[in-house]
C-alpha positions as CSV (number, residue, x, y, z in Angstrom):
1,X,-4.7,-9.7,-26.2
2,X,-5.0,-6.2,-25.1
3,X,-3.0,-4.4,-22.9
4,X,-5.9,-4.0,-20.4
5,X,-6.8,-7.2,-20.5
6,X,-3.1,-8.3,-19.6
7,X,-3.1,-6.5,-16.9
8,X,-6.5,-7.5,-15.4
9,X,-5.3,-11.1,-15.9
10,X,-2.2,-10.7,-14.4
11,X,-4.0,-9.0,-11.3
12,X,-6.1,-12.0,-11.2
13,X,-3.8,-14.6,-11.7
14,X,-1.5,-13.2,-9.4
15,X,-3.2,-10.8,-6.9
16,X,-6.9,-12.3,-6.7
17,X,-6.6,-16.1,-7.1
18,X,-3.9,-16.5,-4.1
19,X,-5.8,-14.1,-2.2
20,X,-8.8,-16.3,-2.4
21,X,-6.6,-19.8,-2.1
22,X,-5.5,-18.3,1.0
23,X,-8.4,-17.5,2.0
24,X,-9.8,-20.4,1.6
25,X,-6.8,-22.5,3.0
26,X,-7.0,-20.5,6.0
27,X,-10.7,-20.6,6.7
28,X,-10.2,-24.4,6.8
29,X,-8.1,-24.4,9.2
30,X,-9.9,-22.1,11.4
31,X,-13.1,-24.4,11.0
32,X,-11.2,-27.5,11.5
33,X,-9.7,-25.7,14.9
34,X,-13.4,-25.0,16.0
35,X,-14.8,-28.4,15.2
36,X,-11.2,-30.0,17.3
37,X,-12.3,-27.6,20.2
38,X,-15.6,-28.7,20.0
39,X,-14.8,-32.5,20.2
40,X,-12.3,-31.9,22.9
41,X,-15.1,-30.5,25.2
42,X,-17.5,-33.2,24.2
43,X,-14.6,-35.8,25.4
44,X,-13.4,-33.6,28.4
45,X,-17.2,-33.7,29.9
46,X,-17.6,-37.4,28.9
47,X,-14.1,-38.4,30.9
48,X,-15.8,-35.6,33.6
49,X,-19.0,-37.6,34.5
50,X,-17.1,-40.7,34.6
51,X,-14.6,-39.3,37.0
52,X,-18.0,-38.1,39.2
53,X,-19.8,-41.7,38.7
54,X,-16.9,-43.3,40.0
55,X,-16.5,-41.1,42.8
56,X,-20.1,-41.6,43.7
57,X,-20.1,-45.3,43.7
58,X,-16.4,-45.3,45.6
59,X,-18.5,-43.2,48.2
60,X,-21.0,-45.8,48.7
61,X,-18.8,-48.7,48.9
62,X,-16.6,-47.0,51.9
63,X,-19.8,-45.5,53.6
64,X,-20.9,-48.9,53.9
65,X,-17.9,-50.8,54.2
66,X,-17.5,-48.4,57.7
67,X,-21.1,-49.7,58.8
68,X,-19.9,-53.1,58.7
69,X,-17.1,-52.7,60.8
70,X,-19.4,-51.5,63.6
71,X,-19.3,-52.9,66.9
72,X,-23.0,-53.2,67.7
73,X,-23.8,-54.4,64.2
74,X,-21.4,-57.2,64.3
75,X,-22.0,-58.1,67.7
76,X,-25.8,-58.8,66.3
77,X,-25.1,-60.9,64.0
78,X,-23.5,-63.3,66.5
79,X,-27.3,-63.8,67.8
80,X,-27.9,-61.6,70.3
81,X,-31.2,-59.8,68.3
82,X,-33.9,-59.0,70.3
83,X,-36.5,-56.7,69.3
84,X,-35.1,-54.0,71.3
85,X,-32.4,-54.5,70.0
86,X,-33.5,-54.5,66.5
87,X,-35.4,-51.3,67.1
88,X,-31.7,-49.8,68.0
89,X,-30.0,-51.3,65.1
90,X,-32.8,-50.3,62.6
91,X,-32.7,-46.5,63.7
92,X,-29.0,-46.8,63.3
93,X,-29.2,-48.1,59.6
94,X,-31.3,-45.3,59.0
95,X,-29.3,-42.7,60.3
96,X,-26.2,-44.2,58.3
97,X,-28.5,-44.2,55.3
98,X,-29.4,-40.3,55.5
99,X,-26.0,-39.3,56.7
100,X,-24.1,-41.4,53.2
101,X,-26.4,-39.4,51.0
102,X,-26.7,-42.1,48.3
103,X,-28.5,-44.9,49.8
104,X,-32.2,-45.2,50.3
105,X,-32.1,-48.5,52.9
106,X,-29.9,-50.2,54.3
107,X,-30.6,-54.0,55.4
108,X,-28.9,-56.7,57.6
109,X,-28.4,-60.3,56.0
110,X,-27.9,-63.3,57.5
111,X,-26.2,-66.3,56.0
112,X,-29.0,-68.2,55.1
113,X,-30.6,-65.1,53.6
114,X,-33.1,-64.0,56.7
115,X,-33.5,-60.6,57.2
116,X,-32.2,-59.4,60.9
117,X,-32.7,-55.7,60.4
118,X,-34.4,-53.1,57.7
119,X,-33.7,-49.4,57.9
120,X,-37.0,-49.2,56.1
121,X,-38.7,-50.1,59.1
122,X,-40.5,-53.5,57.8
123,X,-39.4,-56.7,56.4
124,X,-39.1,-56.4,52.6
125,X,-37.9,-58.8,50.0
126,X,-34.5,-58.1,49.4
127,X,-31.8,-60.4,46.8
128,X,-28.7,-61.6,48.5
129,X,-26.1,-61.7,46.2
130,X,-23.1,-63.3,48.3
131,X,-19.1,-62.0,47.6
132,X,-16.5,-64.4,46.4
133,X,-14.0,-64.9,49.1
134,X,-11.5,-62.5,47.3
135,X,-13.7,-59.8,47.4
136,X,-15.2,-57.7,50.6
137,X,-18.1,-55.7,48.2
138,X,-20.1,-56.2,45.2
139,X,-22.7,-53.9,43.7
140,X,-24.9,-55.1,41.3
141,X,-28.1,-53.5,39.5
142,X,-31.6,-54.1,41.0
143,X,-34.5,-54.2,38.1
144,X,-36.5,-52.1,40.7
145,X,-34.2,-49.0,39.8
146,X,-31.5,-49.6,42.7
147,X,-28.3,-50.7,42.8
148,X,-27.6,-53.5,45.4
149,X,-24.2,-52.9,47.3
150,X,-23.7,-56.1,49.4
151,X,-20.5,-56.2,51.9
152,X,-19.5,-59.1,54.1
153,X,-19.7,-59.0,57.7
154,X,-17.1,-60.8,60.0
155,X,-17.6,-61.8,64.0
156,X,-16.7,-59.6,66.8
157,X,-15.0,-62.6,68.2
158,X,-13.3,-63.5,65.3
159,X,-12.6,-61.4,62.7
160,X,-12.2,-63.7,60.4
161,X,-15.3,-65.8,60.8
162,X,-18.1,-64.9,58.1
163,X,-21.4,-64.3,60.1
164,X,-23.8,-62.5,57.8
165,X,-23.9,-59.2,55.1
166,X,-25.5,-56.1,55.0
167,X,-26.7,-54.9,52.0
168,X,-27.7,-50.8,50.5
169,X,-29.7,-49.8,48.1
170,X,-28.8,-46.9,46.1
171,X,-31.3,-45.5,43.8
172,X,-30.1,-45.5,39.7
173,X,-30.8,-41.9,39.6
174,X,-28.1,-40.6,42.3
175,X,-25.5,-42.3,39.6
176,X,-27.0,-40.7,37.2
177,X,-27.1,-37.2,38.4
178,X,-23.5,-37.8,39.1
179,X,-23.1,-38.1,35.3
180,X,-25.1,-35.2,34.5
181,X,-23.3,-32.7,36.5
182,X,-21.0,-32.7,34.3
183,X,-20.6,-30.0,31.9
184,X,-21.8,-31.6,28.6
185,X,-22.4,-28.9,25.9
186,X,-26.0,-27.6,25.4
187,X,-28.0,-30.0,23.9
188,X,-26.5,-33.2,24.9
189,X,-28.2,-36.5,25.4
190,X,-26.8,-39.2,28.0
191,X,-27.1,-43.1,27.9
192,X,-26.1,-45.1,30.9
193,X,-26.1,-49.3,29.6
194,X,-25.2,-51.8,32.3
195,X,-22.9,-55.0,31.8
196,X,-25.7,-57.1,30.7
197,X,-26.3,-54.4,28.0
198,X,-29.9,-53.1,29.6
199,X,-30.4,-49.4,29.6
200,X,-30.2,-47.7,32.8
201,X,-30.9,-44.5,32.1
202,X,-31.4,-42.3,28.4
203,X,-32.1,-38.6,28.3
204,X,-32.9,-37.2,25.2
205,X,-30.6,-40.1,22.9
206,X,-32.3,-40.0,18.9
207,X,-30.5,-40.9,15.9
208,X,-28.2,-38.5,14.0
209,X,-25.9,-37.7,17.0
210,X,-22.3,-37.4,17.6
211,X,-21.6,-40.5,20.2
212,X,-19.0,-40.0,22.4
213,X,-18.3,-43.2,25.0
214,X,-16.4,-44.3,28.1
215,X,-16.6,-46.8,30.4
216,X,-18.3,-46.6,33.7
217,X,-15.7,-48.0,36.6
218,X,-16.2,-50.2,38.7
219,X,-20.0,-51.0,37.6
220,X,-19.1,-52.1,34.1
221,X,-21.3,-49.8,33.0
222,X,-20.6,-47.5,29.8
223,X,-21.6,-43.9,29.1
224,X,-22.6,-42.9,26.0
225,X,-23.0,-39.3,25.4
226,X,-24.3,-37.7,22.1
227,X,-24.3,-34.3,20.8
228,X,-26.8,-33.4,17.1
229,X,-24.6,-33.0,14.5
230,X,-26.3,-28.9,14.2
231,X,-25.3,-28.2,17.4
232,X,-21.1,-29.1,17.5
233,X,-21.0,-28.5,13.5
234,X,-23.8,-25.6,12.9
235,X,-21.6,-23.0,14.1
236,X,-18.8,-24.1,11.6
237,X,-21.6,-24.5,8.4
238,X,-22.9,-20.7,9.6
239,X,-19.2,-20.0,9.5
240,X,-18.9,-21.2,6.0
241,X,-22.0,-19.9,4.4
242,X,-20.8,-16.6,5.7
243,X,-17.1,-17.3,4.0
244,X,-18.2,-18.6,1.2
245,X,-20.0,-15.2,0.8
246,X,-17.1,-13.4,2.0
247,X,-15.1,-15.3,-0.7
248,X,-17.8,-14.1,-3.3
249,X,-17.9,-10.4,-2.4
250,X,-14.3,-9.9,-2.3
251,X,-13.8,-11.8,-5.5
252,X,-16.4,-9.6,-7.5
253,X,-14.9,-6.3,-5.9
254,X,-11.6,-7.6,-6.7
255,X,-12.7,-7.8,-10.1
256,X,-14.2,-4.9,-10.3
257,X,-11.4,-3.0,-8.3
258,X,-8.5,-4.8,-11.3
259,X,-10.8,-3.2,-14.2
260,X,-10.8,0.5,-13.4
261,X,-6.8,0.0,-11.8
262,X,-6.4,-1.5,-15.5
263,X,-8.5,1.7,-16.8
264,X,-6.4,3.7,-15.2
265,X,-3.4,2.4,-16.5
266,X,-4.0,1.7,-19.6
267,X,-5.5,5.2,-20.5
268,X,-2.9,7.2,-20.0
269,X,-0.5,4.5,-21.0
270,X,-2.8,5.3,-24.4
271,X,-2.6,8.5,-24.3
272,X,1.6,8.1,-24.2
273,X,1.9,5.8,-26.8
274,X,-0.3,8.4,-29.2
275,X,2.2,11.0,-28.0
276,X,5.3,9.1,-29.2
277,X,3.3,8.4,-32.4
278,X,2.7,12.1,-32.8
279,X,6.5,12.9,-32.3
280,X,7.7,9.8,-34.5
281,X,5.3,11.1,-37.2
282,X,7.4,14.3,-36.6
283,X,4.4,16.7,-34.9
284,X,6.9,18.3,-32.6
285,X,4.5,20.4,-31.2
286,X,2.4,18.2,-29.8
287,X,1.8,17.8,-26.1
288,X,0.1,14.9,-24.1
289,X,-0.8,17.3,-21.2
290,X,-2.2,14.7,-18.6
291,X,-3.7,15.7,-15.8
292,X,-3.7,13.7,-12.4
293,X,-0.7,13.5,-10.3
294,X,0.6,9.7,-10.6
295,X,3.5,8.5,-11.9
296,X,2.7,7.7,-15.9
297,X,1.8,12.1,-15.5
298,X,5.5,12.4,-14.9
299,X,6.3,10.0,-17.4
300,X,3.9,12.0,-19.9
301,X,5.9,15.0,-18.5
302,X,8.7,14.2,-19.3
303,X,7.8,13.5,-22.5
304,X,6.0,16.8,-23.5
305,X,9.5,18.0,-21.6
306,X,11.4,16.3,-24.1
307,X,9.1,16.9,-27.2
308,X,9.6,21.1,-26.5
309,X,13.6,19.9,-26.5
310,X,13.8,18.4,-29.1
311,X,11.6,20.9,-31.4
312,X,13.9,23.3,-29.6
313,X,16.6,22.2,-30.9
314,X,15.1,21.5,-34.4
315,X,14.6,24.9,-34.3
316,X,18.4,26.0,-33.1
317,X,19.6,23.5,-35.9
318,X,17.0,24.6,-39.1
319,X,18.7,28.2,-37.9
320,X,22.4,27.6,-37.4
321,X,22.0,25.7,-41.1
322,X,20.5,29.0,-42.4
323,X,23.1,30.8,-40.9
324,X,25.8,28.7,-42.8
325,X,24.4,28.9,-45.8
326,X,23.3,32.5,-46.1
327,X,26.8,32.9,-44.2
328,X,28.6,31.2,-47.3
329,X,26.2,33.3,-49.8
330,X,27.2,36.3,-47.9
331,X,30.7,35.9,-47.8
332,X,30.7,35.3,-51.8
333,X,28.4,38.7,-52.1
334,X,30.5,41.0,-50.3
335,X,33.5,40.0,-51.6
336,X,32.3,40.5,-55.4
337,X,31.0,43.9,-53.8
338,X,33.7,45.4,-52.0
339,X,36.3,45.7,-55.0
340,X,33.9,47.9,-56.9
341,X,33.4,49.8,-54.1
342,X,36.8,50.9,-53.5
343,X,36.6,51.9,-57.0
344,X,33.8,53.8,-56.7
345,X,34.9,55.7,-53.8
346,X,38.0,56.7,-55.1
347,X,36.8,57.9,-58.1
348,X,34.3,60.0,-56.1
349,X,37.3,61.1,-54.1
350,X,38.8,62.2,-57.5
351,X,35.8,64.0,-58.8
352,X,35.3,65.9,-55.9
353,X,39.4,67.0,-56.3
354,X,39.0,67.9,-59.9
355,X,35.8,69.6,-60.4
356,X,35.6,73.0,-59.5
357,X,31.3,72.9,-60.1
358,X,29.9,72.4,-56.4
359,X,26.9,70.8,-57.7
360,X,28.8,68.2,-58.9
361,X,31.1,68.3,-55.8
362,X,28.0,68.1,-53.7
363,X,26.7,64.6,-55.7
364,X,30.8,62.8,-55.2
365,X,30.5,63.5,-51.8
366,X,26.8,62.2,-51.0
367,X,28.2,59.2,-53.6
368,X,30.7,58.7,-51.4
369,X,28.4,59.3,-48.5
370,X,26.1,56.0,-49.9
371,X,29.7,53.6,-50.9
372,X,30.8,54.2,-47.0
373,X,27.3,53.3,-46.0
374,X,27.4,49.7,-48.3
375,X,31.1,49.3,-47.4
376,X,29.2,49.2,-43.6
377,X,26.8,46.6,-44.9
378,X,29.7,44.7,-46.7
379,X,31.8,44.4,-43.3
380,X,28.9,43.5,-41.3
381,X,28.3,40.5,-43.6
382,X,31.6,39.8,-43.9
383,X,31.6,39.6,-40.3
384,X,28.6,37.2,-39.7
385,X,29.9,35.2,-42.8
386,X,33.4,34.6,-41.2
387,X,33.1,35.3,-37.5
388,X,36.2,35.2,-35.4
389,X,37.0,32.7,-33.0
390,X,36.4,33.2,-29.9
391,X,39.0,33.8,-26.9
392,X,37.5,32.2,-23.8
393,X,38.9,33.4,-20.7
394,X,36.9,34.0,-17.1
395,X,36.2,38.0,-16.9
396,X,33.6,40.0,-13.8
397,X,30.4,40.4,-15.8
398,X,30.1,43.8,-14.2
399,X,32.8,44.7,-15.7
400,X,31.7,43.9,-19.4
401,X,28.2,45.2,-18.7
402,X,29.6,48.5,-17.3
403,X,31.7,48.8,-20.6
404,X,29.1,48.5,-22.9
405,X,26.6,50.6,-21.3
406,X,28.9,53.3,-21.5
407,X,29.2,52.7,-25.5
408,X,26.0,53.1,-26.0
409,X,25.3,55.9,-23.0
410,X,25.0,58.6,-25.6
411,X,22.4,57.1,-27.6
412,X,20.5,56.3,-24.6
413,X,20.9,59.8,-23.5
414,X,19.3,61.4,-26.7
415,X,16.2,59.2,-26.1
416,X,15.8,59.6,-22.8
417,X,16.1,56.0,-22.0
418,X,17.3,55.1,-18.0
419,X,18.9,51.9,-17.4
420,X,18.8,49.9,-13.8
421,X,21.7,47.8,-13.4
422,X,21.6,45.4,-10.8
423,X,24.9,42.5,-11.2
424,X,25.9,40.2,-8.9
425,X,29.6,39.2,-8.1
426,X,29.6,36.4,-11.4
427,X,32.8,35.4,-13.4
428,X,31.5,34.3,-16.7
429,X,34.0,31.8,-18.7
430,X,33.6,33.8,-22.3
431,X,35.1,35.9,-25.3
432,X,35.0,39.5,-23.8
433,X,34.8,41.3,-26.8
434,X,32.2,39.1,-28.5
435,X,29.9,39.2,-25.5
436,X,30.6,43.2,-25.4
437,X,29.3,43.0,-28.9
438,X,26.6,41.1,-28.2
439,X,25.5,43.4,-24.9
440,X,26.2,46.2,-27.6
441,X,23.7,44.8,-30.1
442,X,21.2,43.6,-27.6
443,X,21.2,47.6,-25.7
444,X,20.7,49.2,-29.2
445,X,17.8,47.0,-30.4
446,X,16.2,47.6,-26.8
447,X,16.2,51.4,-27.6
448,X,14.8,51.3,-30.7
449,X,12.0,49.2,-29.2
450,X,11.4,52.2,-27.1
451,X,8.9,55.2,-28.4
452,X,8.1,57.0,-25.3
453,X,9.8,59.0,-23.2
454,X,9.6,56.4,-20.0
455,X,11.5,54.3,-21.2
456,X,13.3,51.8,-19.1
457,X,15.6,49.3,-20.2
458,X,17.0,46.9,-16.7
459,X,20.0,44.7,-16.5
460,X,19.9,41.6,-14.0
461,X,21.9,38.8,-13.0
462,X,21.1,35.6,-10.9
463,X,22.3,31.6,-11.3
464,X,19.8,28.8,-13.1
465,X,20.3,25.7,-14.3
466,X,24.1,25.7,-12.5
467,X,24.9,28.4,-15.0
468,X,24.9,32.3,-14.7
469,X,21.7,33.8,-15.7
470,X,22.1,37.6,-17.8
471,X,18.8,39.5,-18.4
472,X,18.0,42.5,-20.6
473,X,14.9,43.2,-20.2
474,X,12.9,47.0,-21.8
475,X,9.4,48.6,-21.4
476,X,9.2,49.1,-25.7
477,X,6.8,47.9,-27.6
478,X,7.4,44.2,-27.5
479,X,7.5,41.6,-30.3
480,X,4.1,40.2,-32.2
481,X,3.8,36.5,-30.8
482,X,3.7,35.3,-34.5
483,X,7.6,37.0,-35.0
484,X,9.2,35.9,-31.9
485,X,10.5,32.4,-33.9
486,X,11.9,34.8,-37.0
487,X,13.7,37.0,-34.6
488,X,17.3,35.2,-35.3
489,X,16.5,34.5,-38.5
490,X,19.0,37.0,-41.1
491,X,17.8,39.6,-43.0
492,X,14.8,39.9,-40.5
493,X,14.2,43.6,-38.9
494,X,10.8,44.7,-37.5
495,X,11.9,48.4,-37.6
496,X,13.0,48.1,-41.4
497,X,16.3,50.8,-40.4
498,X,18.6,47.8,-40.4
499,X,20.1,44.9,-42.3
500,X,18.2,42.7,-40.0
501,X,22.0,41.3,-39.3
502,X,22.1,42.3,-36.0
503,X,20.2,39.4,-34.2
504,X,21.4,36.7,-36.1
505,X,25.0,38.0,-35.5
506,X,24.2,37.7,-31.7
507,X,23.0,34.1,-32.2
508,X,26.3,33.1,-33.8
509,X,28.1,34.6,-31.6
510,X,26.4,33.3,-28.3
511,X,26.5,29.9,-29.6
512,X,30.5,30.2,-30.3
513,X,31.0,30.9,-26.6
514,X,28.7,27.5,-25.4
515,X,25.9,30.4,-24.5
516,X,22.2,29.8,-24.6
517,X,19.3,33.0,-25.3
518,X,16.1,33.4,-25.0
519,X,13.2,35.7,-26.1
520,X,10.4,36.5,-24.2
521,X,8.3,39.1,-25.6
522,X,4.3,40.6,-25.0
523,X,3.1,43.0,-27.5
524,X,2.6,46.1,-26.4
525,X,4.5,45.8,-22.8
526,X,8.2,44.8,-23.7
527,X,10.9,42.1,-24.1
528,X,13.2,40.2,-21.9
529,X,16.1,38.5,-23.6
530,X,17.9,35.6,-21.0
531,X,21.1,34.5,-21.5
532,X,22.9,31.9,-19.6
533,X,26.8,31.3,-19.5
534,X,29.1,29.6,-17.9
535,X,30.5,30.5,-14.8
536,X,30.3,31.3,-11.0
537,X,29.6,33.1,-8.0
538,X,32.6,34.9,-6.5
């Protein structure tokens, strides 16, 4: 499996597929909560118009339980109706009736089931349905759309002699409206069956509801109330359809979103992997250069960082092994050289005491002119073959700086070169002598650079790197890009006066007192040459 594809599996596995199970686990249980609220306000509004049901018919039964205990009613029904007094006791049954706002008529029974007295106003029909002795009232439904509410009557004289009932008729629908006013979610339908199982009263009742029941106290009755399944579960499916959507949108951009993350790691994870292969294969001079500022660009950074070390130091090492072995090759050369030398010195030494000719004199002493000139060359190499080891002690770089200016001051002088000097208070921990030398070597190469009579050769000091930071910087004719590398290299002069030594001598040297150099040349403008040495600010 590809890397890519790893890592868009493990986003999926582990980013996108709990996502959605959460989701999903979640959105349950917010549905569940709506359809639980749903039910509880279908039960709360059933439990609602029973409460108001039972109210209503407790109101009836006291209104007319207070009629029977009046005075003039009672004392009627001992048998003192005349039609006057009928007339009175009829206009009072119909003023009771209006004020009890629930029954329609109200009628006085006697025992044997003659009417005495009709709040209607003529003698109807009416059912006498006659309470056991351990019950006062009993309401019972009338297939004419009433409820009968029948309530025993005692005597004036005796209250606890039966003489007669009266009897109210409260219309179905006043129950009913009781039971609608409660507050049953829109679309509800109502059923009202009595205790005989006979529908009362239906609004609205199909198939395909929600039923919801209770019973209807003290009738008997029982409430049903229904709600269509759209209407208390529609909400929740619209709820769904939308998740499931939701669910489907965020899975594709999830998808989409994990294969350009996985793009974007995986290319320049690509491009770092070719980078190492390029360095393994030993192509030190590649570089990754990645642009974009995330974290795998410092990671390629670091890599192109370490890739310029390490060809650095491949560098550093291919020259210090030149050095030894052209050292060694040196050190054999001179010393086969300088023996004949002497002797050819001192036999131009004797010539030049023993002839009288001076144009013989004149050739011993340019001879010995030329052996002085090799015996230079011989030391020099002797001296970059075998070079001495270095006494490290912590010396003012000033001071060092100011010495070796002066050595060289004359020469400067003759060319009209200035210098600018501008050191800071550093102690550098060094040989003196060998750094003089290589200050010495470094201000003399600088002049020759120069071929113009501006010339300008500057001397700076700062700190980098925790070390102390020497620059030597001119205004000659700088290096050709393609010789920078060669410049340490021995043997190798650009102004062809030398033994091309020089340089190679100051690499040694540097490197012997745990110093580090650098050439920075442009063509045509002048170099800088950084060294960095160990030390500090005092």
């Amino acid at each position: 499996m590809k890397f890519s594809h790893r890592i868009f599996a493990f986003y999926v596995f582990f980013g996108l597929v709990p996502l959605v199970l959460l989701f999903t686990v979640s959105f349950g249980e917010y549905v569940s909560l709506i359809e639980s609220e749903s039910e509880k306000k279908m039960e709360a509004a059933v439990n609602e118009a029973a409460d108001n049901f039972e109210q209503k018919v407790k109101g009836a039964g006291d209104a007319i339980e207070f009629l029977a205990e009046n005075g003039d009613i009672r004392i009627a029904f001992s048998g003192y109706m005349t039609a006057p007094v009928r007339d009175t006791l009829e206009d009072k049954l119909r003023e009771e009736a209006e004020k009890s706002g629930i029954f329609d008529r109200f009628v006085m029974v006697s025992l044997g089931g003659q009417i005495l007295a009709d709040s209607a106003g003529s003698i109807k029909k009416t059912r006498v349905v006659t309470p056991s002795k351990s019950e006062n009232t009993i309401i019972e439904v009338f297939s004419e759309g009433y409820c009968i509410v029948t309530v025993r009557v005692n005597s004036f004289q005796d209250n606890r002699t039966l003489v007669g009932y009266i009897q109210g008729y409260v219309p179905t629908q006043k129950l009913t409206e009781a039971v609608k006013s409660a507050e049953f979610p829109v679309g509800s339908a109502l059923k009202i069956v009595g205790s005989s199982g006979v529908e009362i009263f239906t609004d609205r009742f199909v198939n395909d509801l929600q039923i919801y029941g209770t019973e209807l106290k003290p009738l008997g009755w029982r409430l049903e109330a229904g709600i269509p399944y759209p209407v208390i579960y529609g909400k929740t499916d619209e709820i769904k359809k939308k998740g499931a959507a939701f669910v489907t949108v965020v899975t594709a951009a999830a998808a989409v979103g994990a294969y350009f993350i996985s793009r974007r790691l995986t290319v320049p994870i690509g491009m770092i992997v070719d980078g190492t292969k390029e360095l393994a294969s030993g192509n030190l001079d590649y570089r990754i250069n990645m642009s974009g500022g995330t974290e795998l660009k410092k990671l390629a950074d670091a890599v192109d960082i370490m890739a310029a070390q390490m060809n650095s130091r491949q560098n550093e090492l291919a020259t210090a092994n030149r050095l030894v072995a052209l050292g060694t090759m040196a050190a054999g050369i001179a010393h086969e050289i300088k023996n004949p030398l002497a002797g050819l010195k001192a036999a131009a030494q004797a010539i030049d005491i023993l002839i009288k000719d001076e144009s013989v004199k004149t050739i011993s002493r340019k001879l010995e002119s030329e052996v002085d000139r090799l015996n230079g060359i011989v030391s020099e190499m002797l001296d970059f073959s075998r070079p001495k080891h270095p006494v490290m002690t912590l010396f003012q770089l000033t001071e060092v700086v100011e010495s070796s200016v002066g050595l060289v001051a004359n020469t400067l002088f003759k060319r009209n070169i200035k210098t600018e000097t501008e050191i800071g208070a550093y102690k550098i921990y060094a040989d003196k002598e060998q750094v003089r030398q290589v200050l010495i070597n470094l201000l003399l190469n600088a002049s020759n650079a120069i071929d113009h009579v501006d010339g300008v050769i500057r001397i700076t000091s700062g700190e980098e790197g925790g070390r102390i930071l020497l620059k030597i910087a001119d205004n000659g004719c700088g290096i050709p890009e393609e010789f920078v590398g060669k410049i340490f290299d021995p043997f190798f002069s650009l102004s062809g006066k030398g033994t091309g030594l020089g340089m190679s001598v100051v690499y040694s040297l540097l490197k012997q007192n745990d110093a580090e150099i650098a050439i920075n040349s442009i063509e045509g403008k002048g170099t800088e040459v950084c060294m960095l040495f160990k030390g500090k600010y005092v």
